[in-house]
C-alpha positions as CSV (number, residue, x, y, z in Angstrom):
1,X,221.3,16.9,-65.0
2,X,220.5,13.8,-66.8
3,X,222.6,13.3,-70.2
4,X,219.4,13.8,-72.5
5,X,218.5,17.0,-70.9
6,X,222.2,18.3,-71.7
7,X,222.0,17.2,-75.1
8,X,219.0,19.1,-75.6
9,X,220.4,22.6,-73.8
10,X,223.6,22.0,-76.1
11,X,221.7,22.1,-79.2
12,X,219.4,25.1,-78.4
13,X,222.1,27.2,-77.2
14,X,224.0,25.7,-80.5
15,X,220.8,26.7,-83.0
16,X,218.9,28.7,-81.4
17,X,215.4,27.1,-80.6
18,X,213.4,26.8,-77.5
19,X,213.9,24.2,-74.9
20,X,211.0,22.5,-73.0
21,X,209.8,23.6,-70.0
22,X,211.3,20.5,-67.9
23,X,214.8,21.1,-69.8
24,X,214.5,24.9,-69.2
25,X,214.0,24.1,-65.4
26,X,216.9,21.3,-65.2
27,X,219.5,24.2,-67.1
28,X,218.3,26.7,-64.6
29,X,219.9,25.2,-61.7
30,X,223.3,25.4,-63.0
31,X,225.1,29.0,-62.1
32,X,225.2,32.2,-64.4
33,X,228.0,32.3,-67.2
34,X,231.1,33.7,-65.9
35,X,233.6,35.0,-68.7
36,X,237.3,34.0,-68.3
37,X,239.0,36.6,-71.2
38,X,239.1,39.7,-69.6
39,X,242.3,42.3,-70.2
40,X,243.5,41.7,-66.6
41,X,243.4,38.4,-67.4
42,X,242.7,37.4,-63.2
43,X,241.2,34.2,-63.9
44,X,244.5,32.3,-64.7
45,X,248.4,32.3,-64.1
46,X,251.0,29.9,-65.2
47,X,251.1,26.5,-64.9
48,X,253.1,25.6,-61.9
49,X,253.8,30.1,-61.6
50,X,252.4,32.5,-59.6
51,X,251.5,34.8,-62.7
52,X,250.9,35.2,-66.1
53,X,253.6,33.7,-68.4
54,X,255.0,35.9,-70.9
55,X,253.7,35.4,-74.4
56,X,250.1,35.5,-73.8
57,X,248.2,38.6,-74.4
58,X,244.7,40.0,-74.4
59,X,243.7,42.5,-77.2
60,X,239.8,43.4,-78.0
61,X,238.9,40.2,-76.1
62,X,241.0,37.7,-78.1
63,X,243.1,35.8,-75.7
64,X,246.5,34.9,-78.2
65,X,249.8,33.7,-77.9
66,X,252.5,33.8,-80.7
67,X,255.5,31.6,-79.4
68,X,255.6,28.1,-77.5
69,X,255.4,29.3,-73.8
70,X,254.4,28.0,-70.3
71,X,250.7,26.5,-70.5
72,X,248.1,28.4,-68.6
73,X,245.6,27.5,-66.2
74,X,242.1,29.0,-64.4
75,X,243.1,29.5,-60.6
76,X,239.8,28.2,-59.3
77,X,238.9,24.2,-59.8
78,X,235.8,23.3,-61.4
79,X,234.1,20.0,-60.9
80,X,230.8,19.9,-63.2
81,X,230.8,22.6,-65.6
82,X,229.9,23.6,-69.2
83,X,232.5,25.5,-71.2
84,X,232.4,27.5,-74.4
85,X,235.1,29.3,-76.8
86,X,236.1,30.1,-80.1
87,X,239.4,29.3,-81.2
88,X,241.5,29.5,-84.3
89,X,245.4,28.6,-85.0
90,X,248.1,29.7,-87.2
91,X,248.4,26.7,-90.5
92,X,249.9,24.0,-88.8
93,X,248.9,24.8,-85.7
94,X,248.4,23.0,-82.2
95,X,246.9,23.4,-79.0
96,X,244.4,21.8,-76.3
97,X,242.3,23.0,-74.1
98,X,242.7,20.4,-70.6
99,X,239.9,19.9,-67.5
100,X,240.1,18.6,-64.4
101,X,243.9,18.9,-63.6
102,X,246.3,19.9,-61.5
103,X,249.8,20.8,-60.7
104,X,250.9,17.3,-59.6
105,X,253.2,16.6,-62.2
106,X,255.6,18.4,-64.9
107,X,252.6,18.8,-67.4
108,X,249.2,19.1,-66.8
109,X,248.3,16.7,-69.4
110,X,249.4,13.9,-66.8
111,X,246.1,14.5,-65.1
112,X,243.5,16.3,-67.2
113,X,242.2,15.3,-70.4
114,X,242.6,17.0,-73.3
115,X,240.2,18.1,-75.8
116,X,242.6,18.6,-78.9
117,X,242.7,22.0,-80.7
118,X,244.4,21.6,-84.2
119,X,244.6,22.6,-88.3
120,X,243.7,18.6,-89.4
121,X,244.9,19.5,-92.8
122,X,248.6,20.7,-91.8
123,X,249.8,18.8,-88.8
124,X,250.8,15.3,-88.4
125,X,248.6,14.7,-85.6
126,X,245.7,15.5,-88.6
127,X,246.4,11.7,-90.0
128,X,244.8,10.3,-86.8
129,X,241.2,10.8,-85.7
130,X,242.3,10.5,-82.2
131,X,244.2,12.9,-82.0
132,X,242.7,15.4,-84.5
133,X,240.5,18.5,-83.8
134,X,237.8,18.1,-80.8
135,X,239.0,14.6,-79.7
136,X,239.8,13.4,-76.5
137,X,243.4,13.6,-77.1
138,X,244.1,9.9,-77.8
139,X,241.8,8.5,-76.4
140,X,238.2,9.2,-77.9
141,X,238.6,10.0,-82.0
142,X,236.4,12.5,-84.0
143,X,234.6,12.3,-87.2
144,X,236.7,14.0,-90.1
145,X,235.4,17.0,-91.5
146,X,234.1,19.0,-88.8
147,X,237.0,21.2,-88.1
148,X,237.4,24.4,-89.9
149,X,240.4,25.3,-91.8
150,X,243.3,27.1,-90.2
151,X,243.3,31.0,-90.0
152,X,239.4,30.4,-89.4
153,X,237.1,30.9,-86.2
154,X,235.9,27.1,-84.8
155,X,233.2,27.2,-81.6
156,X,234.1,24.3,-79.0
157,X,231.6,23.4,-76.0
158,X,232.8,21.1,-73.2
159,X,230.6,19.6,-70.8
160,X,232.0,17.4,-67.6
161,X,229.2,16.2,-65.3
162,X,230.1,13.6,-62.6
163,X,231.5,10.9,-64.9
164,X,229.8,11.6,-68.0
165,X,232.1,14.4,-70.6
166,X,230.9,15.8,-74.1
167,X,233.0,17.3,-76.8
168,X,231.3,19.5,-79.2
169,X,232.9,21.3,-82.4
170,X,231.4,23.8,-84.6
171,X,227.5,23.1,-83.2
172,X,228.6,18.9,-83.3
173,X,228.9,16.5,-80.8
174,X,231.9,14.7,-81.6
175,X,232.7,12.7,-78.3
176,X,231.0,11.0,-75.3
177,X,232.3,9.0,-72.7
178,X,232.1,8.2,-69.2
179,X,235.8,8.5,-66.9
180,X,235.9,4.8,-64.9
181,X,233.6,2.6,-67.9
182,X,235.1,-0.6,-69.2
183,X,235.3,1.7,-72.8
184,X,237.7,4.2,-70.9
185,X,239.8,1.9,-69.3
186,X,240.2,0.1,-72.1
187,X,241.3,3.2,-74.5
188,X,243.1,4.5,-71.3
189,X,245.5,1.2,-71.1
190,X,246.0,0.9,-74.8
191,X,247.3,4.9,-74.8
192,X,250.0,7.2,-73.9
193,X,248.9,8.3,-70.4
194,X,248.8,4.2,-69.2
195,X,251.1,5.2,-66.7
196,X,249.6,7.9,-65.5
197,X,248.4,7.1,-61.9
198,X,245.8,10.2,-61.9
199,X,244.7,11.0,-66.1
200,X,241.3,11.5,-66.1
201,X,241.0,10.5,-62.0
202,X,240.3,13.6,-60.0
203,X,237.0,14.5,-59.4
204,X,237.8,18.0,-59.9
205,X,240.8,20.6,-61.4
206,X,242.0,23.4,-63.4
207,X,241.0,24.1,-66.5
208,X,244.2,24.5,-68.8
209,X,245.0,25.9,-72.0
210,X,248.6,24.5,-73.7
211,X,250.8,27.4,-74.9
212,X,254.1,25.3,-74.8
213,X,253.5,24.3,-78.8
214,X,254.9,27.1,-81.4
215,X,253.0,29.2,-83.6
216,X,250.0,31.2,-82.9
217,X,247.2,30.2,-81.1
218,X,244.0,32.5,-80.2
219,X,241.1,31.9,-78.0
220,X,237.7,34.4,-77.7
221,X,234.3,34.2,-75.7
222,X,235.4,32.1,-72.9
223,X,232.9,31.3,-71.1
224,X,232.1,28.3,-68.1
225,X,229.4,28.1,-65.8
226,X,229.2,25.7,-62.8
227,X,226.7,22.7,-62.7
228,X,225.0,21.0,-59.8
């Protein structure tokens, strides 16, 4: 699916309005929504586990942790997909949400890029756009303003196609890039994961969700759906 024509399902699932026939036939071809909350919880286990770490629960849908534990990941790998979920965190609060990683080295964040859940106004990481709410965790900054405050639902999308990755927040785009341009190598040498032989290289991973910060994190209509 071309870049335009994902633009154009984002905002019409985003507010609502009808997509043209050509974009309705392009969206079409990707597979059904598949929801990853569930009570059982099946989708995931622990990062490097065979199960669920303790600390995470499920209650009336809300996928929530209260203490730094293991991170969590989906068991299947996803290549293209598009991804949805609400999420809120305690005041001070930090998390991340990774994609297309795998169990290669102590952290996932070693491999999959991170799109950056956080309260802007009460962490540290708040002062930099790069590494504030919906970027692509210092790498790709994000406009200030967007993110709600803590203690309140946000809506995230995330859409990996090939080479091309969006980051949405609260019904915004807020990053583009491409893995492999000139930009990303660029932002990729001048960052933390320079040494990283495989960040942001894999054609396809797990999709991860960090638990290993303190404080409460939760996570609700979690939803990803495969594209061609």
């Amino acid at each position: 699916m071309k870049r335009s024509a994902f633009v154009s399902f984002a905002l019409a699932a985003t507010f609502g309005f009808a997509l043209p026939a050509s974009s309705r036939a392009q969206a079409s071809t990707a597979t059904e929504w598949r929801n990853l909350i569930e009570p059982s919880m099946s989708a995931w286990r622990g990062y490097k586990e065979e199960g669920m770490p303790k600390g995470w629960t499920v209650t009336d849908g809300v996928l929530s942790k209260t203490v730094g534990t293991n991170d969590i990941i989906t068991k299947d790998q996803f290549q293209n997909f598009e991804l949805t979920f609400d999420w809120k965190l305690h005041e001070g609060g930090n998390a991340g949400v990774f994609y297309r990683g795998n169990e290669e080295f102590q952290k996932i964040y070693f491999t999959g890029p991170e799109y950056q859940l956080l309260d802007d106004a009460h962490h540290p990481d708040g002062k930099s756009r790069l590494t504030s709410a919906g970027a692509d965790y210092a790498l790709y900054p994000v406009a200030v303003g967007i993110v709600k405050p803590a203690e309140q639902w946000n809506s995230s999308r995330i859409i990996v196609n090939g080479k091309h990755v969006e980051h949405w927040l609260n019904g915004q785009q807020v990053v583009v890039y491409e893995f492999g341009s000139p930009d990303w190598e660029k932002r990729l040498k001048a960052s933390k994961f320079a040494t990283a032989p495989k960040y942001g290289r894999l054609d396809k991973g797990h999709i991860g969700i960090q638990g290993d910060h303190a404080g409460t994190l939760s996570i609700r209509d979690m939803k990803i759906r495969v594209l061609p």
